[in-house]
LUMNU-585532 format. One line per 3 residues: for each residue x, y, z of N, C-alpha, C. Coordinates in steps of 0.2 Angstrom, whole numbers. Layout:
<recs>
X,Y,Z,X,Y,Z,X,Y,Z ~ ... $
</recs>
This chain:
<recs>
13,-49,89,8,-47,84,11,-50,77 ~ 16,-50,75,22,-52,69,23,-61,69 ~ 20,-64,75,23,-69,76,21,-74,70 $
14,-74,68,14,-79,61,11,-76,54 ~ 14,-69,55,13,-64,50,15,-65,42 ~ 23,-68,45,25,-72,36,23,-81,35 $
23,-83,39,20,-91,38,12,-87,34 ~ 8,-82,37,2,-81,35,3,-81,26 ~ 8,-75,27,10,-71,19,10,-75,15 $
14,-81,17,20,-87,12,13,-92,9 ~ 9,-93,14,3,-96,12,0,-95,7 ~ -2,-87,8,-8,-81,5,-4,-84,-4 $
-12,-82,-8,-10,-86,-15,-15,-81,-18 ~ -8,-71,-22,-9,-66,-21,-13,-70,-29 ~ -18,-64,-30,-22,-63,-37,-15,-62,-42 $
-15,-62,-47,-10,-59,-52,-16,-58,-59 ~ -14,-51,-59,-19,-48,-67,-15,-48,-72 ~ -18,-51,-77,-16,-54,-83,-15,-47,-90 $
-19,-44,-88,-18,-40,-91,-12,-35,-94 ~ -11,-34,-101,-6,-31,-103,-4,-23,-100 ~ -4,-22,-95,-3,-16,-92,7,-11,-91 $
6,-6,-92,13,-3,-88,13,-5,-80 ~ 20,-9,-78,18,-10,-72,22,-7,-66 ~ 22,-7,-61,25,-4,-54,23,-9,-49 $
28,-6,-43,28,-9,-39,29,-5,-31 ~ 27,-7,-28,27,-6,-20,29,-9,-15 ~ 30,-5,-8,34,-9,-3,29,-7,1 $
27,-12,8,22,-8,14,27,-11,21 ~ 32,-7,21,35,-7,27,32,-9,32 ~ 34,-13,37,32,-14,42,37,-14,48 $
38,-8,51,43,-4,56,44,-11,62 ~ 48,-15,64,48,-20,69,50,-18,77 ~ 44,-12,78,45,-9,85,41,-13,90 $
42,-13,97,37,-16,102,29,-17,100 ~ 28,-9,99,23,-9,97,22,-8,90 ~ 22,-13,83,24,-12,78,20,-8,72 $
22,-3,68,20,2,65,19,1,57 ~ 17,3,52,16,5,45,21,10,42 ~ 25,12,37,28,17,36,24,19,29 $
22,27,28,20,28,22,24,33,23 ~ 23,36,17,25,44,12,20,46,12 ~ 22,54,10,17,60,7,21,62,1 $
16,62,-6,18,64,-11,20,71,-11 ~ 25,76,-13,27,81,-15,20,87,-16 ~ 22,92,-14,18,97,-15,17,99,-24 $
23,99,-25,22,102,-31,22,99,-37 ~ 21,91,-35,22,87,-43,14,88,-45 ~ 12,87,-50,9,88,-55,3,79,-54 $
7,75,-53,-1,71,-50,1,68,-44 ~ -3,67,-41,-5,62,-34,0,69,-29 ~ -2,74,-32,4,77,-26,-1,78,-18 $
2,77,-14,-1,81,-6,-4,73,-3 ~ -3,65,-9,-5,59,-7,-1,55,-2 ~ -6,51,3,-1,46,5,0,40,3 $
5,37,1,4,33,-5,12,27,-1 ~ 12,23,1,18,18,1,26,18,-5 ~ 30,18,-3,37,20,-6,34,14,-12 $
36,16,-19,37,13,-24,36,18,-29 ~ 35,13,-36,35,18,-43,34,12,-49 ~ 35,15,-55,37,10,-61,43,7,-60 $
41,1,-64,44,-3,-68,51,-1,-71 ~ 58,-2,-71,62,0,-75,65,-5,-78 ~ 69,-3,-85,70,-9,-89,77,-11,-87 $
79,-7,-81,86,-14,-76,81,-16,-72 ~ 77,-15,-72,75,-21,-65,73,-28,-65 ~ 76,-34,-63,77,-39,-64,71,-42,-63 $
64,-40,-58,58,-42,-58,54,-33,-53 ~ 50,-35,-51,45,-31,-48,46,-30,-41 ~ 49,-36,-38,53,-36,-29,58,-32,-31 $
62,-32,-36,68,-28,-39,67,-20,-37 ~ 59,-20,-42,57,-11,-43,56,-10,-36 ~ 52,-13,-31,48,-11,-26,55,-7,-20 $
60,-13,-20,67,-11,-18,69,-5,-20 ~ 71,-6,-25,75,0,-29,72,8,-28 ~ 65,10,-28,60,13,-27,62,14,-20 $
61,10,-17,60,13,-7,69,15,-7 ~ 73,12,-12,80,16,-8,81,23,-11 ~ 77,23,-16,78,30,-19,73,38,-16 $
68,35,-14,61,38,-11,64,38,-5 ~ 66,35,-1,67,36,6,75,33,9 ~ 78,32,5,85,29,8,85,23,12 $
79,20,9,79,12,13,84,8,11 ~ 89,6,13,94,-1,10,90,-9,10 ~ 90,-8,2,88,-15,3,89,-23,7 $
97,-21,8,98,-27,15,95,-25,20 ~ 91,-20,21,87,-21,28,83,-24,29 ~ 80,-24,22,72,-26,21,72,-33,23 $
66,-36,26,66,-46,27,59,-44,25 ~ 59,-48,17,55,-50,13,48,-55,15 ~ 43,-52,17,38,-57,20,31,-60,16 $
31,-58,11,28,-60,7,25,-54,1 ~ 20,-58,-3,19,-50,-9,7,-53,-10 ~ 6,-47,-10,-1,-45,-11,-4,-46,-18 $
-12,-45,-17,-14,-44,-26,-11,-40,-29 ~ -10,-40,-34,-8,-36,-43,-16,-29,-39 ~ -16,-24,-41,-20,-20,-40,-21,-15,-47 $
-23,-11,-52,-25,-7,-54,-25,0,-53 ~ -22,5,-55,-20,12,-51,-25,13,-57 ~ -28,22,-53,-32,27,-57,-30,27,-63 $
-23,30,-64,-19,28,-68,-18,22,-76 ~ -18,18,-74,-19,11,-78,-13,7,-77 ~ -9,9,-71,-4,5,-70,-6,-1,-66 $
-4,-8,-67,-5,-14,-64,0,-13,-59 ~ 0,-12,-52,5,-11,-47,2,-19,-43 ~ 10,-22,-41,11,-26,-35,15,-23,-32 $
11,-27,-24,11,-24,-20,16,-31,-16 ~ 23,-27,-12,26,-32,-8,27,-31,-1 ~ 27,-36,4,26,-33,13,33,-33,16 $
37,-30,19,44,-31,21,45,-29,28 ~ 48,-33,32,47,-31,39,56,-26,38 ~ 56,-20,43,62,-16,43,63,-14,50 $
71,-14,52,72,-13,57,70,-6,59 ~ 66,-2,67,64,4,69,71,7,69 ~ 70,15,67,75,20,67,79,21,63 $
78,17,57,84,19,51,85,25,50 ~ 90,28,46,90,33,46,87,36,38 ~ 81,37,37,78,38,33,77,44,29 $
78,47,24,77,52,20,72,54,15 ~ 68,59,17,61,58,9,66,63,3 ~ 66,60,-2,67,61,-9,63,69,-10 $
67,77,-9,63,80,-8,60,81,-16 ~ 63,78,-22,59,79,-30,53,74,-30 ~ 52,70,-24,45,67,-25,42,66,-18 $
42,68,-12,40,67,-7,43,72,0 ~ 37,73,2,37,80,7,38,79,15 ~ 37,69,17,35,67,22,34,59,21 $
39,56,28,40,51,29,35,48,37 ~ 29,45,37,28,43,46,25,37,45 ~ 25,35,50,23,29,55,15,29,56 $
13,25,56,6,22,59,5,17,66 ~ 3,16,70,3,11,72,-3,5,69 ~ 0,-1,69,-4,-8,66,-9,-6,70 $
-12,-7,76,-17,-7,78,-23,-2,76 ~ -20,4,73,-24,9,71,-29,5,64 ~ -25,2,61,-29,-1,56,-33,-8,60 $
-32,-12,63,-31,-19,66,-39,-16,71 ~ -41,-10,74,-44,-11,75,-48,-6,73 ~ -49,-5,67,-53,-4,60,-56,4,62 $
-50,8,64,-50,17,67,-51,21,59 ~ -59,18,55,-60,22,48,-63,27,50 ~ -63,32,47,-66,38,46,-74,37,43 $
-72,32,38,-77,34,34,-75,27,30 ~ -81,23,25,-77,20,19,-81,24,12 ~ -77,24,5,-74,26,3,-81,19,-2 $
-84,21,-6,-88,15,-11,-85,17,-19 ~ -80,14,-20,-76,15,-29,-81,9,-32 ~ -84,10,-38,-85,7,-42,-84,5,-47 $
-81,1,-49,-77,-3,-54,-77,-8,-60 ~ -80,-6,-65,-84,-10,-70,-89,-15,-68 ~ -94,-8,-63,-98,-12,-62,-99,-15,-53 $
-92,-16,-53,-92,-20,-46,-89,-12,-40 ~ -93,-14,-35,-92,-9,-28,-88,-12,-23 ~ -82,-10,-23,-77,-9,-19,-78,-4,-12 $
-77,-7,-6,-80,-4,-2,-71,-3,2 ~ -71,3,1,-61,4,2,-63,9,10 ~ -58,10,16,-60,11,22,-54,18,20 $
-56,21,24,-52,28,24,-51,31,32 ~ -43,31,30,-42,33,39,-39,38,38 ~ -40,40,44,-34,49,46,-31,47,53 $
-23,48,51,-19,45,59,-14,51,58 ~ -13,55,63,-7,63,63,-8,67,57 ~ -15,69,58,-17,74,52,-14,73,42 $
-14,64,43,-14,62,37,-19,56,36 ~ -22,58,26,-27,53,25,-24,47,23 ~ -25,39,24,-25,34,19,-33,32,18 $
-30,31,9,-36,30,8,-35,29,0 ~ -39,26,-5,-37,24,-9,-35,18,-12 ~ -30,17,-16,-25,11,-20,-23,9,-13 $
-18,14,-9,-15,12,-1,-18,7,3 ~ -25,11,2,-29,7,9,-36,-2,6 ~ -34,-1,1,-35,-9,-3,-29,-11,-5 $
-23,-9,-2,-20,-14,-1,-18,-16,6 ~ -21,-12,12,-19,-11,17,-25,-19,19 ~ -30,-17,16,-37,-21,17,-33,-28,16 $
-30,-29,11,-26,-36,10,-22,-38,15 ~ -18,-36,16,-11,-35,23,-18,-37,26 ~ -23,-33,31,-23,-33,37,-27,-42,36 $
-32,-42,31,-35,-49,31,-30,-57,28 ~ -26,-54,24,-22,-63,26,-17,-63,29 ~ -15,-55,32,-7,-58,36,-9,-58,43 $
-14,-54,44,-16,-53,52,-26,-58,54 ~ -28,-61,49,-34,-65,48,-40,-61,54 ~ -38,-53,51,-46,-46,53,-51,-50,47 $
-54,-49,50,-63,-49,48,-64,-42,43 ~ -60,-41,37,-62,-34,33,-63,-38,25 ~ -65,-36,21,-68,-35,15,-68,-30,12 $
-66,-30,5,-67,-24,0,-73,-26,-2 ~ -78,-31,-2,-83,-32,-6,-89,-33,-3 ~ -88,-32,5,-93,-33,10,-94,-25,12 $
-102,-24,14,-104,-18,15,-103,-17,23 ~ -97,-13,22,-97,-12,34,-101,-6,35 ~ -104,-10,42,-109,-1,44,-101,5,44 $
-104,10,46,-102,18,46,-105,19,39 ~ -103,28,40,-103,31,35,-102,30,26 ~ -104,30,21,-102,28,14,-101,34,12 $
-97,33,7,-97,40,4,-95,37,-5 ~ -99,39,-8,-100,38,-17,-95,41,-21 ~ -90,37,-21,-86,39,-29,-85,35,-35 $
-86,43,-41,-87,43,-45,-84,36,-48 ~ -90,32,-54,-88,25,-55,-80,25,-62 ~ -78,21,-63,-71,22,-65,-72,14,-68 $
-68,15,-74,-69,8,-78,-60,5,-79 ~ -58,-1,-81,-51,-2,-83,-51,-4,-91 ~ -48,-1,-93,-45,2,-99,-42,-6,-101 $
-44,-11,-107,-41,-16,-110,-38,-15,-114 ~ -30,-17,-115,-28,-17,-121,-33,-19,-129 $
</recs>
């Protein structure tokens, strides 16, 4: 399944938003098991935003960090005790826009199964796995219609072990599964199932 996943990545020619934004970054682990899996997190109960989300190891921008592959590392060792020598670097996704007005990039990293991993318990409650195929063969609950200046993003929502992805996650999951794994998904195509209407949401220009 991994076999031309990074030849795919090293090809793909991610968007970059030009935009003067606060920025962050992300890591979307990909567990290198038999059968190969997705690693996310579940935000903290008691913080104050995004608590109770599943959302991929990362955060902001700090001013030691040398670039954004920097932050998305430095971020997953902190969040989860990932070492960054384990990671293999497979390529990096479009620039996205969080609710928030953070310009988040998004990087893909293959990691070896059963590290010994730790969720950060002053940000996160829960550390699990996905199998690929659970996205790969498009297991959505429901998609998710965000509209966004205007334009209708058609974002897919899944529930795998009595968690949601769904959201910033699962548009960037949309990416990963269409240039690394060449699925037939779209954020701009209407798929049958169910829709569901949220509230339209604008981005804030400097």
């Amino acid at each position: 399944m991994l076999e031309n996943l990074r030849e795919r990545l090293q090809a793909h020619r991610p968007r970059r938003i030009r935009l003067r934004l606060p920025e962050a970054a992300v890591l979307l682990p990909i567990v290198d098991r038999p059968e190969p899996t997705l690693l996310f997190t579940r935000r903290a109960g008691h913080l104050n935003t995004h608590s109770g989300q599943v959302a991929f190891p990362g955060g902001k921008r700090e001013p030691g960090d040398a670039d954004l592959l920097a932050t998305a590392l430095r971020e997953s060792r902190e969040e989860i005790a990932l070492p960054s020598e384990r990671v293999e670097l497979l390529g990096r996704l479009s620039d996205v826009i969080s609710l928030h007005g953070l310009r988040v990039t998004p990087w893909v990293g293959l990691i070896p199964p059963d590290l010994p991993l730790i969720a950060d318990p002053g940000e996160l409650d829960a550390i699990f796995e996905v199998p690929l195929t659970h996205f790969l063969e498009d297991q959505r609950t429901h998609t998710d219609v965000i509209r966004v200046d205007g334009r209708d993003y058609y974002v897919p929502s899944y529930r795998a072990d009595g968690q949601v992805i769904w959201g910033l996650s699962a548009m960037m999951l949309v990416e990963l599964l269409a240039e690394g794994f060449a699925m037939p998904i779209s954020l701009f195509e209407r798929p049958p199932g169910e829709l569901i209407h949220l509230p339209e949401r604008g981005v804030s220009r400097p």
